[in-house]
C-alpha positions as CSV (number, residue, x, y, z in Angstrom):
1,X,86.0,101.2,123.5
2,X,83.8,103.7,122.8
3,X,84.7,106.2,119.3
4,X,82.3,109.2,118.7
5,X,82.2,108.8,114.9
6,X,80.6,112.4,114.8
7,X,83.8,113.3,116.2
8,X,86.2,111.3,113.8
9,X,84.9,112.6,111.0
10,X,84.9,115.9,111.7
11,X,89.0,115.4,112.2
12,X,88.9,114.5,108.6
13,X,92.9,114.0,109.0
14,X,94.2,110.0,109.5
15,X,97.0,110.3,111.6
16,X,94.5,112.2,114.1
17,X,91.6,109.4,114.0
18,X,94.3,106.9,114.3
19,X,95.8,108.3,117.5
20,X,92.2,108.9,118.9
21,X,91.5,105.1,118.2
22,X,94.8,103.6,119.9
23,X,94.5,106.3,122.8
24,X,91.1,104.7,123.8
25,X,92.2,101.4,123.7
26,X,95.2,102.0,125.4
27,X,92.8,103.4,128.4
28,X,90.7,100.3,128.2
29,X,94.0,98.1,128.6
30,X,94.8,99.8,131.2
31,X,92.0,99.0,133.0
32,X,91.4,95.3,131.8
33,X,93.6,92.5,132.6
34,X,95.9,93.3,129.7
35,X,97.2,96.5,131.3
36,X,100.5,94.6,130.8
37,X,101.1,95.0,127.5
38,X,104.3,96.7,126.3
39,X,102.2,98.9,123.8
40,X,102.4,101.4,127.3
41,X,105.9,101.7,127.1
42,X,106.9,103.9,123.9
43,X,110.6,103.9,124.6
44,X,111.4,100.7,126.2
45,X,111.3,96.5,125.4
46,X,111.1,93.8,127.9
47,X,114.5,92.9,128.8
48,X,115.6,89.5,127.1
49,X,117.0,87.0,129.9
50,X,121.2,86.7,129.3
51,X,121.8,90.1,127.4
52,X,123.4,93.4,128.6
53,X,122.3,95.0,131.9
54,X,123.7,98.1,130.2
55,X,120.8,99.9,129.4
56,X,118.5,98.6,131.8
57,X,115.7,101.4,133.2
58,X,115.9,100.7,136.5
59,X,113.6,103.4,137.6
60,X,111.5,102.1,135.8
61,X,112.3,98.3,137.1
62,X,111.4,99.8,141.0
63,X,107.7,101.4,139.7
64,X,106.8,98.2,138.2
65,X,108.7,95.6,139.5
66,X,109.5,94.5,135.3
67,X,112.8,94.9,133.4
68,X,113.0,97.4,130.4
69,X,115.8,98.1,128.4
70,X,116.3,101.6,126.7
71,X,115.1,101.6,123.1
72,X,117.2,103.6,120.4
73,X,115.9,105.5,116.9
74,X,117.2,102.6,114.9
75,X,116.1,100.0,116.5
76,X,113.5,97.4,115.4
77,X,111.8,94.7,116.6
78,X,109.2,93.4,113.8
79,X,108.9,94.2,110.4
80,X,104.6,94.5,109.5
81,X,103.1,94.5,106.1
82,X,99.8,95.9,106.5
83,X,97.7,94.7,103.4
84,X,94.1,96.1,102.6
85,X,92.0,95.5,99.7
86,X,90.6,98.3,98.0
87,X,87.8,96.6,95.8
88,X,84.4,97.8,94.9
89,X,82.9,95.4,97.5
90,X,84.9,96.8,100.1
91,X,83.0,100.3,99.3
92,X,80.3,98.7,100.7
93,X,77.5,100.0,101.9
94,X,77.2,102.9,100.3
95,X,78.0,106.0,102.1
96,X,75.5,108.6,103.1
97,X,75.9,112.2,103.8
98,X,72.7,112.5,106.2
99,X,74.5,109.8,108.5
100,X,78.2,110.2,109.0
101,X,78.6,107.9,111.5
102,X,77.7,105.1,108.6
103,X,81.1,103.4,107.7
104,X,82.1,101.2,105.1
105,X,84.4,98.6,104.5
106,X,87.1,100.6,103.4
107,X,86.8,103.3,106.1
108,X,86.8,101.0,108.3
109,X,90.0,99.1,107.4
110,X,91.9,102.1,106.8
111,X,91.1,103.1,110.1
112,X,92.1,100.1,112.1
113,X,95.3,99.9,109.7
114,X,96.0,103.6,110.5
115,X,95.4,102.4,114.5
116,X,98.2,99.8,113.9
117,X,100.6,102.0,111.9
118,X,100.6,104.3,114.9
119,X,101.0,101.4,117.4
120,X,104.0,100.5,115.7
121,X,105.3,103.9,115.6
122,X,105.2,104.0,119.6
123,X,106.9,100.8,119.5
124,X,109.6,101.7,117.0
125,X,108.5,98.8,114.9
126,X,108.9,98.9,111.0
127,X,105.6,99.1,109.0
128,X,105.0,98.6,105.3
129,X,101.8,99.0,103.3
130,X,100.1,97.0,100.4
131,X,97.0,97.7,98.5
132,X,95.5,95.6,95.7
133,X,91.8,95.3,93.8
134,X,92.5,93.9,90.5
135,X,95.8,94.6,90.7
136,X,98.6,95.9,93.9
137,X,98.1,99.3,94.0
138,X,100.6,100.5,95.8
139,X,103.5,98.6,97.5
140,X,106.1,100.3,100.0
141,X,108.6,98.6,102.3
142,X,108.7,98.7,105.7
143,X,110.2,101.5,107.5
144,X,110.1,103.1,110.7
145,X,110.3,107.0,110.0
146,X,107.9,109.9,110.5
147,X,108.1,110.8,106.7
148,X,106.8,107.2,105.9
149,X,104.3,106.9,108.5
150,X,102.7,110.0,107.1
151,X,103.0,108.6,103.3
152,X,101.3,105.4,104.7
153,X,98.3,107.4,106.1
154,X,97.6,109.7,103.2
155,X,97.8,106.0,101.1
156,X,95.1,105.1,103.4
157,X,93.3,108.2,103.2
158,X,93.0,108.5,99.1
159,X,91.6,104.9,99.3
160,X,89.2,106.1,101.6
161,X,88.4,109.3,99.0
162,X,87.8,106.6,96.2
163,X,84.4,105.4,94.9
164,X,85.8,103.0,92.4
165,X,83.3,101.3,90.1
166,X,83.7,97.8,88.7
167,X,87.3,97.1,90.7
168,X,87.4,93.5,90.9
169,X,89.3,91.8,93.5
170,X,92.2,89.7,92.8
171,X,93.6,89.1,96.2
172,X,94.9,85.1,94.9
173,X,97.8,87.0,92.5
174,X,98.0,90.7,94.8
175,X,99.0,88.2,97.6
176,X,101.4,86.0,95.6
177,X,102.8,89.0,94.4
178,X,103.2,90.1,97.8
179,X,104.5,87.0,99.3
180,X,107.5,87.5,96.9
181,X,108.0,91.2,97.5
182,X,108.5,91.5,101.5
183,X,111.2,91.1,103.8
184,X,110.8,87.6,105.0
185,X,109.5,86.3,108.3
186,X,107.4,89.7,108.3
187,X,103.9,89.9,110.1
188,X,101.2,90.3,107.4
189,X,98.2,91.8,108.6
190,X,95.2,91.1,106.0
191,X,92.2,93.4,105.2
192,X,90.0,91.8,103.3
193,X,86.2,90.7,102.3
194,X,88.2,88.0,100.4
195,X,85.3,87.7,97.7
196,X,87.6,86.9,94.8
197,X,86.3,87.5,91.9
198,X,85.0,84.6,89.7
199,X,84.9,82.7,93.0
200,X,88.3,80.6,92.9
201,X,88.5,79.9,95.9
202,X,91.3,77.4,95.7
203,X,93.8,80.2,94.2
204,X,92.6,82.3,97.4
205,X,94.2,79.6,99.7
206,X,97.1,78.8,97.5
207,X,98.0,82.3,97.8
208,X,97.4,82.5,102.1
209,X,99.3,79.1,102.0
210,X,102.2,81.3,100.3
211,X,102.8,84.3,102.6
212,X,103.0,81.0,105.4
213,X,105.5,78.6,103.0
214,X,107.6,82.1,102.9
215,X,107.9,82.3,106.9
216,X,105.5,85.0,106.9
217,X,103.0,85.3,110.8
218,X,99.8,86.2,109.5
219,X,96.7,87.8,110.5
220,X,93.6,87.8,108.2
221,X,91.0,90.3,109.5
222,X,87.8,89.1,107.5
223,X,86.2,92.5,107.0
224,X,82.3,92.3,107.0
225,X,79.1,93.8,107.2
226,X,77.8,91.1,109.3
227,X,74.3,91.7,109.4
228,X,73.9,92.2,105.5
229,X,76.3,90.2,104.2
230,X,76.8,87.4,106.7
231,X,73.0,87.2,107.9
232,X,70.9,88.6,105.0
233,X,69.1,91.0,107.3
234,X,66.9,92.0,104.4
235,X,62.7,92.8,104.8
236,X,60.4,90.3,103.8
237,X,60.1,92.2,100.0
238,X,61.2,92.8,96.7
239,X,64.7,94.2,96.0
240,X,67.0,94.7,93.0
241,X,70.5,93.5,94.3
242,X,73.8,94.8,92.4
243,X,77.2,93.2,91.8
244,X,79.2,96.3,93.0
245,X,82.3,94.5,91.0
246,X,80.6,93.4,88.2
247,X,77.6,95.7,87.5
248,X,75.2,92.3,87.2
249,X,71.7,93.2,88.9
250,X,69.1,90.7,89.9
251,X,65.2,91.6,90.7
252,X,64.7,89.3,93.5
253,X,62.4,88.8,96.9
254,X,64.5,88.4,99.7
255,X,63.1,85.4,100.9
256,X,63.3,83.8,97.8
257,X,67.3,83.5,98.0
258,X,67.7,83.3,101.6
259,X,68.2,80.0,102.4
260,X,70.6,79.6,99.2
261,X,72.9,82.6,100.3
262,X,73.3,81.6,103.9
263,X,74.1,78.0,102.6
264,X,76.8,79.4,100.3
265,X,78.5,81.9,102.7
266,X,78.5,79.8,105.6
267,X,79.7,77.2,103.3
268,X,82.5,79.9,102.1
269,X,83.3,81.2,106.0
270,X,84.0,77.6,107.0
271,X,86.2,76.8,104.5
272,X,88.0,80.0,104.9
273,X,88.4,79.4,108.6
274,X,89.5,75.7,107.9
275,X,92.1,76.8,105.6
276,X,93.5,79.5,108.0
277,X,93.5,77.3,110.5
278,X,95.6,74.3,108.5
279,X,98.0,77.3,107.6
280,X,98.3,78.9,110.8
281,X,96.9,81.5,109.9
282,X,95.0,84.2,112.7
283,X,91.7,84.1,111.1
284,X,89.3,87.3,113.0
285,X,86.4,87.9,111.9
286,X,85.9,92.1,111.7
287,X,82.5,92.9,111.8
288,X,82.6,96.7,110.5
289,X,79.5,97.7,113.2
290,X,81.6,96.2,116.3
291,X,84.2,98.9,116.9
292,X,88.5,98.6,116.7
293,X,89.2,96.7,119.6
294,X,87.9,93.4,117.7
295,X,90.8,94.4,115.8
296,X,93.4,95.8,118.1
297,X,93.3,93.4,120.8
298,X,94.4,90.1,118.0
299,X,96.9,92.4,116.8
300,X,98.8,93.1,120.0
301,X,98.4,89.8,121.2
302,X,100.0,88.2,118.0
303,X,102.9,90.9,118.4
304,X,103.9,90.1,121.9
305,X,103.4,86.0,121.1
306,X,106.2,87.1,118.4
307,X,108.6,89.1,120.6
C-alpha cells in the first residue's frame, strides 16, 4: 500500500490521515485474496448460522452469494483497547524539518492506531484508548460514538505534538494497571518498543501474562526502527550515542559495540517472542520504514478469527 507521506502531512488533521491509510488498504484487499473481509461492509455482519432471518440483506445475499444481517447504531461486536506507549524512545529518530516524510516511532503508531480506530468505526465496533510512559497517561473506555472517536484522535495527535525528554517507560505497571481497568475479554492492541526501563524484563512478561490471565486477545505490535535499532546500521566511525530516557551518553566507535548489541537485542527479541508465544500473545514485529499494512492486515485477521 503505497501512502504519499508528503501528502499526509500536509493534512496535518488525524482523522484525515487515518481514513487515507484504511482507504488504501481497503483497495489493496480488494484486489488480493482477502477481498473477503467484512471490513467492506460498513453496515452489515456475517449472518450467524441458527439466528433470525429477520434482518437478513438479501440483496445483498444475490450480489455476493454471502448472508449479512442489517447492523443497528447500538450494536457491538468487539470491545478494543488500543494501547500506545508514549516514551522518550518512542520519539525516536529525531524528526527533521528538511524531510517530512521521516517518521518516528510515535507518528507512526498513532497513525496505524488512528487507521484501526477508524476501522472500528465502519464496523460499529467499540474502541478505547490507553497511553502510558512512566506512568498511564490517559485512559478512556471503550465506546462507539463520533464524539469519542474524535477525542481518541486528538489523544493521538497531542502525543504526536510531544517532544518529551527523559520519559521513562514503565509498560510492566501501565499494563497491570490496564489489565485491571478494561472491560474483560477485550482485544488489546499493543504499541510499543517495550524497552522497559531498568531492563526488567521479567515484570514486562508478568504484566503481558496479565492482560491474557484476564481473558484479554492480544496483539503486541513491536514498534522498531529496524535498521538502527535492530541491525545497528551505523558507519564504520566514531559516535556519541544518547539514552533518550535517561540522558546517559557514551563516546563510542561503532564497531566497537556491535557484536555486544546485536547479541543483547536478539537475545531480548527472542525472549519476547517466546514469551508471546507461551501467552498467546500475536507478537508482529512493526518496522516503522515498512508501511501500515504490516499492521493492518494482523489486525483484521485477529478480528474476524474473533467474530
Amino acid at each position: 500500500m503505497a501512502i504519499n507521506q508528503n501528502e499526509i502531512q500536509h493534512l496535518g488533521h488525524l482523522e484525515l490521515i487515518a481514513k487515507q491509510v484504511v482507504e488504501g488498504f481497503i483497495t489493496g484487499l480488494h484486489k488480493s485474496p482477502f477481498h473477503g473481509f467484512s471490513v467492506e461492509f460498513a453496515e452489515h455482519r456475517l449472518y450467524n448460522t441458527g439466528e433470525s432471518t429477520r434482518f437478513i440483506d438479501w440483496k445483498l445475499y444475490g450480489r455476493t452469494d454471502k448472508m449479512f444481517v442489517k447492523r443497528f447504531e447500538e450494536e457491538t461486536n468487539l470491545r478494543c483497547q488500543l494501547v500506545v506507549d508514549n516514551s522518550s524512545s518512542m520519539h525516536y529518530p529525531e524528526l527533521d524539518k528538511k524531510n517530512p516524510s521521516l517518521m518516528n516511532k510515535i507518528t507512526f503508531s498513532a497513525y496505524c492506531a488512528a487507521s484501526i480506530t477508524h476501522l472500528l468505526k465502519m464496523q460499529r465496533d467499540a474502541v478505547g484508548l490507553s497511553i502510558f510512559s512512566d506512568k498511564v497517561e490517559v485512559s478512556t473506555p471503550a465506546k462507539s460514538t463520533t464524539v469519542h472517536h474524535k477525542l481518541l484522535y486528538n489523544y493521538l495527535e497531542n502525543a504526536i505534538a510531544e517532544n518529551p525528554q527523559l520519559r521513562k517507560t514503565s509498560a510492566a505497571s501501565a499494563l497491570h494497571e490496564i489489565a485491571e481497568n478494561i472491560h474483560r475479554r477485550s482485544l488489546v492492541v499493543i504499541f510499543s518498543d517495550m524497552f522497559e526501563a531498568g531492563g526488567n524484563e521479567s515484570e514486562l512478561f508478568s504484566a503481558l501474562q496479565h492482560l491474557k490471565y484476564a481473558k484479554h486477545e492480544v496483539i503486541l505490535f513491536h514498534v522498531v526502527d529496524k535498521t538502527k535499532e535492530l541491525d545497528f546500521a551505523f558507519e564504520n566511525r566514531p559516535y556519541e550515542f544518547i539514552d533518550v530516557e535517561t540522558g546517559d551518553r557514551v563516546k563510542v566507535h561503532s564497531n566497537q559495540v556491535r557484536t555486544a548489541y546485536l547479541e543483547a537485542m536478539s537475545t531480548f527479541e527472542k525472549e519476547l517472542k517466546l514469551k508471546c508465544a507461551q501467552y498467546k500473545i500475536d507478537f508482529v514485529e512493526a518496522d516503522i520504514n515498512k508501511g501500515y499494512k504490516q499492521v493492518l492486515m494482523p489486525y483484521l485477521i485477529k478480528r474476524e478469527k474473533m467474530m
